[in-house]
N, C-alpha and C positions, 0 to 999 in steps of 0.2 A: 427875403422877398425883394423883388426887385420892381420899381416904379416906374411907370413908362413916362417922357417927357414929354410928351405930347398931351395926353388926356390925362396923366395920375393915377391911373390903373394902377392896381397890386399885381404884380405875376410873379409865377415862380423863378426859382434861381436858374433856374434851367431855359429858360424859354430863350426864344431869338427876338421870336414877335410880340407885340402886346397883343394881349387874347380880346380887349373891345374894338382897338382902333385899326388894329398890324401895323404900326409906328415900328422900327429897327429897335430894338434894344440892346443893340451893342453902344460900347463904350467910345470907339473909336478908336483905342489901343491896337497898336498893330505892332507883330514882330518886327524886331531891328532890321536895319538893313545892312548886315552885316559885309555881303559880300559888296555891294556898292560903298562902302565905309572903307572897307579894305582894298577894294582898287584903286579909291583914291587917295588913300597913305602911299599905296608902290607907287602912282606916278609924279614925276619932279617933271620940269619942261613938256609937260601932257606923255611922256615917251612911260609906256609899263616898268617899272624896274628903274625909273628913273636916277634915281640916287644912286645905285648899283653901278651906273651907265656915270655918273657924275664921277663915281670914286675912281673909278677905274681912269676917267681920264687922266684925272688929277697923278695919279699914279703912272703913267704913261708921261706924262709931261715931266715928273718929278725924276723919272729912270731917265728919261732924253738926257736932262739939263747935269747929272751929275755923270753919265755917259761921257757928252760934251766937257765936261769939265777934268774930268779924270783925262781925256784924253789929249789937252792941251797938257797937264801937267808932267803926262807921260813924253811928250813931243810927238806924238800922230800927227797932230793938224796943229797947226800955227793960232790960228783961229778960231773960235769956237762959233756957231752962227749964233743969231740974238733970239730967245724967246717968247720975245713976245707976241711976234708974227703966229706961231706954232702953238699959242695961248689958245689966241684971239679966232682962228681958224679953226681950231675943236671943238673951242665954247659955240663956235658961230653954227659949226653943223652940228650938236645936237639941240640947240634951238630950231633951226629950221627944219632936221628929223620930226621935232616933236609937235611943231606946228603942220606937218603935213600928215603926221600920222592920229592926229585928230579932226584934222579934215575928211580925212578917209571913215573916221566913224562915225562923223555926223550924219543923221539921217537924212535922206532926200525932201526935200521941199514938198 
């Protein structure tokens, strides 16, 4: 049996309403919100796939700089240019991808 909180009524297990007052008798339990849980594990810097997008730079940065490096030790270039500029510029545009691609979702005023 289930008791309504409003007036104390008995009602069955089954019921929505209470049968003297029609008070809700539900729990307020509500299914997870799965899919909203889960879009915000994939986004890093608000961008979808975030991390994905994070790795990959890292990995692009990581192929430059040994790239650059092999190829001074081979004699190609004399030089190798400095990374940190090419860092600082990747990180910088997927913060500001991900800043504007949450702008774009917010809803209108």
């Amino acid at each position: 049996m289930v008791y309504c909180t409003k007036c104390g009524t008995k009602n069955e297990d089954t019921a929505l309403v209470c049968v003297k007052c029609g008070a809700s008798l539900e729990t307020g339990i509500y299914e997870p919100r799965r899919y909203e849980r889960k879009r915000a594990e994939e986004e890093c810097f608000g961008l979808p796939y975030g991390g994905i997008i994070i790795g990959l730079a890292i990995g692009v940065i990581i192929l430059l700089w040994g790239a650059f490096e092999f190829a001074k030790q081979v004699g190609w270039v004399s030089k190798a240019p400095e990374m940190w500029p090419i860092i600082i510029i990747i990180f910088g545009l997927i913060i500001v991808l991900g800043a504007l691609y949450r702008l774009g979702r917010r809803p209108p005023p």
